[in-house]
C-alpha positions as CSV (number, residue, x, y, z in Angstrom):
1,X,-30.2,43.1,3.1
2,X,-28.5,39.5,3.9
3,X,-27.8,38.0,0.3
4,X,-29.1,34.7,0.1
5,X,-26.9,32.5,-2.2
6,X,-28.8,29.3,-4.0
7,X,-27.4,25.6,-5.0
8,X,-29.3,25.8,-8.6
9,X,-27.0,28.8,-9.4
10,X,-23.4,27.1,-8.3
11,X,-24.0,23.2,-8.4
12,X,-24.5,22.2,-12.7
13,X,-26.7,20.1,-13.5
14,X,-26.5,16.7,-11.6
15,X,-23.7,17.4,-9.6
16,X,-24.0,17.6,-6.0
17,X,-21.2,19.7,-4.7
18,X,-18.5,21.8,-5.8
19,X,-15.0,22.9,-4.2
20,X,-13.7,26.5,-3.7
21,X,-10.7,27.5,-2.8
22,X,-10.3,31.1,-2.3
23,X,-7.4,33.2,-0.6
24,X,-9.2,35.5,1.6
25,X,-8.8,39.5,2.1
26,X,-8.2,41.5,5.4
27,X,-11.2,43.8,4.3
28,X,-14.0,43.4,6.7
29,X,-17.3,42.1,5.0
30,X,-19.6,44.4,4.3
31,X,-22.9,42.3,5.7
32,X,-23.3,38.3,5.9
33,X,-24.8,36.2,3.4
34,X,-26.7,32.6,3.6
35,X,-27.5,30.0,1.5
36,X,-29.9,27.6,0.5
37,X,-27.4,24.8,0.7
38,X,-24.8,23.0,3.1
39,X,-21.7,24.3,3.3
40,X,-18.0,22.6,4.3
41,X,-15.2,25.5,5.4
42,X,-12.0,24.7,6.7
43,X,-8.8,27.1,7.1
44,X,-5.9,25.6,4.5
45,X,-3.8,28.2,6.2
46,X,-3.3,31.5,8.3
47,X,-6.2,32.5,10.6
48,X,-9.6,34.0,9.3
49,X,-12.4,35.8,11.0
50,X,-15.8,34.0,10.9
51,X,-18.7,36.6,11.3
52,X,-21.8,35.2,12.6
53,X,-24.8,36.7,13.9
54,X,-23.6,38.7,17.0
55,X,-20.2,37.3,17.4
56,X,-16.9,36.8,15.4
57,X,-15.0,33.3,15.9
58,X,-11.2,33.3,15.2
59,X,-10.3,30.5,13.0
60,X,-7.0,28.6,12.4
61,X,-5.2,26.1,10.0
62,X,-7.0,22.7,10.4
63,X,-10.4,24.5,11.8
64,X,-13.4,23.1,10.2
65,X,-16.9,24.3,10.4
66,X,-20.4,22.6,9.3
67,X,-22.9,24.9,8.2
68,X,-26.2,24.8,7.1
69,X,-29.1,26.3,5.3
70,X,-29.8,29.6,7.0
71,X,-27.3,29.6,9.1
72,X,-25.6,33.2,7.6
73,X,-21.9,34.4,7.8
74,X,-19.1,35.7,6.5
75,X,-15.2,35.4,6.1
76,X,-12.3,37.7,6.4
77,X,-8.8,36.8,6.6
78,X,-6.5,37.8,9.2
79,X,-2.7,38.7,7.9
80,X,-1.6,37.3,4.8
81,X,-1.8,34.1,2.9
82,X,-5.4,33.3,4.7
83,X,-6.1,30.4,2.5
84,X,-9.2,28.8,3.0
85,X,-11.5,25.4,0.9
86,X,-15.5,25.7,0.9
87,X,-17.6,23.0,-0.4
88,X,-21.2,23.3,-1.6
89,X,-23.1,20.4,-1.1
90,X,-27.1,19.9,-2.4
91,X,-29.5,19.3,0.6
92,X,-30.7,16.3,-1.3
93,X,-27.7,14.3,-0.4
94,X,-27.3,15.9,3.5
95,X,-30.5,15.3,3.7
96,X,-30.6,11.6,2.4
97,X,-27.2,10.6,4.7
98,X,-29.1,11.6,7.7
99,X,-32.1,8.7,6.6
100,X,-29.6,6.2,6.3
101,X,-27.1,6.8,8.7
102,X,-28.8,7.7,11.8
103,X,-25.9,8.1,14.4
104,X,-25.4,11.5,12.3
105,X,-28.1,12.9,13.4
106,X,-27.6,15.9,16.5
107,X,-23.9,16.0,14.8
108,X,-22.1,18.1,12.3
109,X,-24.7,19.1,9.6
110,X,-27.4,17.5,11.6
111,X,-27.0,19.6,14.6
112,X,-29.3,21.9,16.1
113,X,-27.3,24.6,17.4
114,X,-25.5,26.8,15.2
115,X,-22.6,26.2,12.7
116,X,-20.7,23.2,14.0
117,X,-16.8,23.7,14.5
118,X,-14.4,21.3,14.9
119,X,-10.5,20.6,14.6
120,X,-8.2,18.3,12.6
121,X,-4.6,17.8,13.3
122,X,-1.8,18.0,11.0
123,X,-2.2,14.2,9.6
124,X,-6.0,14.8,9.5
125,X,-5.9,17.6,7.7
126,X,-3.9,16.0,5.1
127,X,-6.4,13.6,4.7
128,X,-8.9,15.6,4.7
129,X,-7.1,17.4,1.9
130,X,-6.4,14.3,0.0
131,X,-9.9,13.5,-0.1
132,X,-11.0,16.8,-1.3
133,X,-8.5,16.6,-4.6
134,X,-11.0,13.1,-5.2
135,X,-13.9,15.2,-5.0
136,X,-12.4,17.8,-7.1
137,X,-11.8,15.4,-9.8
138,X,-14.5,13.6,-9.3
139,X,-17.7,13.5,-11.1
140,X,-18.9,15.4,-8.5
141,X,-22.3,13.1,-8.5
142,X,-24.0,11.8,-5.2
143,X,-21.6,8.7,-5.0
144,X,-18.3,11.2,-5.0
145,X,-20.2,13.4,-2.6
146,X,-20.8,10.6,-0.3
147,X,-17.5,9.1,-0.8
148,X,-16.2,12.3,0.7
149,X,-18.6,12.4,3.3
150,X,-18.9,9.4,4.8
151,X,-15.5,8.8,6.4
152,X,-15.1,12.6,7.7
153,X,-18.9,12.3,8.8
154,X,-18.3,9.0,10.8
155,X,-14.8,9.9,12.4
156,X,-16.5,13.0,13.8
157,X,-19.4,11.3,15.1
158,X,-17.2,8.8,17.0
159,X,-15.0,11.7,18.4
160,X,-18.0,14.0,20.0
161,X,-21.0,12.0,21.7
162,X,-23.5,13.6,23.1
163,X,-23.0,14.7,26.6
164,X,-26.1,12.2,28.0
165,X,-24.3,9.0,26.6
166,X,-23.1,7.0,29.6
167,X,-18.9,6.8,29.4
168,X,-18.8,3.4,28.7
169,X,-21.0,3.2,25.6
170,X,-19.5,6.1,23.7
171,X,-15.6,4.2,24.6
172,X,-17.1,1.3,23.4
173,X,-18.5,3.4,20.1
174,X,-14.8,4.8,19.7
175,X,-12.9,1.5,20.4
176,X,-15.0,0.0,17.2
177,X,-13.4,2.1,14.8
178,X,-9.7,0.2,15.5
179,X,-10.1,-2.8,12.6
180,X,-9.1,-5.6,15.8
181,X,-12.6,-4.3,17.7
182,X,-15.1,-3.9,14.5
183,X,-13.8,-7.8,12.7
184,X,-15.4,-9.0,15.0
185,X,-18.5,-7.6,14.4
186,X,-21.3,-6.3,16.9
187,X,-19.6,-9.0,19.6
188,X,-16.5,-6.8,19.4
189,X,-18.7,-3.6,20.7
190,X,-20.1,-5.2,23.0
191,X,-17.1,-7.0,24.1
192,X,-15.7,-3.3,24.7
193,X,-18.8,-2.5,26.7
194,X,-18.0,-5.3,29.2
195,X,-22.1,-5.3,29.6
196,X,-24.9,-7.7,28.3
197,X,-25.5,-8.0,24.6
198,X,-29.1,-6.9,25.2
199,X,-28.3,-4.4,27.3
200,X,-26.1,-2.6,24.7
201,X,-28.6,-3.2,22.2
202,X,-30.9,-1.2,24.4
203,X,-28.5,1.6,25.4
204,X,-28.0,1.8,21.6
205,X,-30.8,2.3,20.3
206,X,-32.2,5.1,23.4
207,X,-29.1,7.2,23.1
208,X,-28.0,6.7,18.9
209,X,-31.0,5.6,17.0
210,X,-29.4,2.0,15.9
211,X,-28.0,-1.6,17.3
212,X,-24.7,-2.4,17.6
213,X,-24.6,-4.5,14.3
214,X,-25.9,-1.4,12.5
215,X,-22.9,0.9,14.2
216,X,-20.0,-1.5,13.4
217,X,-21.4,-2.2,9.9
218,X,-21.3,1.6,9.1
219,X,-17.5,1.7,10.3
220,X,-16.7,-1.7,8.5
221,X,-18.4,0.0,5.3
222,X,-16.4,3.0,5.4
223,X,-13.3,1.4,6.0
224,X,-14.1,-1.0,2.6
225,X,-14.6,2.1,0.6
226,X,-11.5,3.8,1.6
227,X,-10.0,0.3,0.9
228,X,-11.5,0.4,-2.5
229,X,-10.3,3.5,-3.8
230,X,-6.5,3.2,-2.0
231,X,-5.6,-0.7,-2.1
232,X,-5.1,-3.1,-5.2
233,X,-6.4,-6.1,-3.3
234,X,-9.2,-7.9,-4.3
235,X,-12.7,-7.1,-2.7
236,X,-12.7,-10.5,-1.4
237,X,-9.5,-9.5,1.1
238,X,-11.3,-6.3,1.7
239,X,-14.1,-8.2,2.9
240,X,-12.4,-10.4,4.9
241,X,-10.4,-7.4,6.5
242,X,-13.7,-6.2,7.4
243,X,-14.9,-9.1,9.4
244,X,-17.6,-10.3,6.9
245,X,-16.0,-13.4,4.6
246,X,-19.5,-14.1,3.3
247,X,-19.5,-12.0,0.2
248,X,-23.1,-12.8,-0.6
249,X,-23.6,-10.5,2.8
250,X,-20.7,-8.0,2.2
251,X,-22.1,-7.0,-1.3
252,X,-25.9,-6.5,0.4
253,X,-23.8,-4.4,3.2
254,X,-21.8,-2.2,0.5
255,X,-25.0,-1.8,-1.7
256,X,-27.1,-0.5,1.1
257,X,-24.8,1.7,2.4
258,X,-23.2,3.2,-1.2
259,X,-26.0,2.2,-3.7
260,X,-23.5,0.4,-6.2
261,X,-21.6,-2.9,-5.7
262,X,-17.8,-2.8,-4.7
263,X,-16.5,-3.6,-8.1
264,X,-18.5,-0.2,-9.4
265,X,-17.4,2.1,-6.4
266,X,-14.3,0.6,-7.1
267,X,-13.9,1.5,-11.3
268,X,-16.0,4.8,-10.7
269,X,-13.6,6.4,-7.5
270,X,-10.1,4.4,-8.0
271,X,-9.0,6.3,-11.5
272,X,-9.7,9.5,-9.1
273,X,-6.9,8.6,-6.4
274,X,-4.6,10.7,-6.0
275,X,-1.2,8.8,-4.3
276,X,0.4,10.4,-1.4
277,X,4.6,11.6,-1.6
């Protein structure tokens, strides 16, 4: 009988997620298991066996997979030292990204196919490490959640379009993540396009759910709240290093996208930072 593993009985009360990290065994596992929640897996170190239904996946150090709710499992560790990190997140907050951030959706957690695998490099992986130690210390509420979401979420989503997008739209959608391309706003997409304004806008919205404007402001916002938990500089050089000067519209950009001001994000996350050797 496949054990099904529930968020109310590993998430306390109000937090929505919590880290694991477990040194696996060589034993193979006796049946899978699933889950009521989301789960984040990637290999710390060594190689691990992933059992799924009707197939095993060989995993190695910087391999990270997306899972979701049903989806069932199981790890085993090949060799020694087969360190991997697991986060639980609540379905509330998955669940709630997706409503806001549309380009997630066919991606990662949003996917339809099975558990979603992907692979960061060396320098990746240390980031994506980093950012897991501000989780950990974190409050572990939906603003730490998302903090920790958000960037991995959006540099995956740039990196894998889906196969129907027309080449020149998803280089466009990559080139917007260098800070040159996305000061410059939606005009800096489309500049990358080399096609009609409305054209984009019309290519955007059949084949990612949102207009330029709405793309570029997701990667400006994400690069402001990495800003805002690493940098000393004042939110008013942040916002400027973004492309948006007026601060009236920067603090309606920020609010929308992370529910608290930039000052707030700022004094919740920035006593969490842990600084890099």
């Amino acid at each position: 009988m496949t054990q099904i593993l529930r968020h109310k009985d590993i998430l306390i009360a109000g937090a929505q997620s919590h880290l694991t990290r477990a040194t696996l065994t060589t034993a193979r596992p006796r049946t899978l298991h699933g889950h009521d929640f989301f789960e984040l897996v990637w290999v710390q170190n060594g190689k691990i066996r992933h059992h799924l239904e009707g197939k095993v996946v060989t995993l190695t150090e910087g391999d990270v997979v997306f899972i979701q709710p049903g989806q069932t499992h199981a790890l085993q560790g090949r060799g020694e030292h087969a360190l991997v990190v697991s986060i639980c997140f609540h379905p509330q907050t998955i669940k709630s990204l997706a409503k806001r951030h549309p380009s997630v959706n066919g991606h990662l957690f949003w996917s339809k196919t099975g558990p979603v695998q992907v692979h960061r490099d060396i320098r990746q992986l240390a980031a994506l490490n980093h950012a897991a130690v501000q989780l950990e210390r974190s409050l572990g509420d939906t603003l730490a959640a998302e903090a920790f979401l958000l960037p991995l979420c959006a540099d995956l989503t740039a990196e894998a379009f889906a196969a129907d997008v027309p080449a020149w739209l998803a280089q466009a959608c990559l080139a917007a993540n260098d800070p040159e391309v996305f000061r410059a706003g939606s005009a800096g997409l489309v500049a990358q396009a080399g096609k009609a304004h409305p054209h984009v806008s019309r290519m955007m919205r059949k084949y990612l759910g949102q207009t330029p404007s709405d793309y570029v402001n997701t990667i400006r916002m994400t690069h402001a709240a990495r800003a805002l938990t690493t940098d000393s500089e004042a939110i008013s050089e942040i916002a400027a290093e973004c492309g948006i000067p007026n601060m009236s519209h920067f603090h309606k950009l920020f609010r929308a996208a992370y529910g608290v001001t930039p000052l707030q994000y700022r004094q919740k996350l920035q006593r969490d930072v842990v600084q890099p050797n």
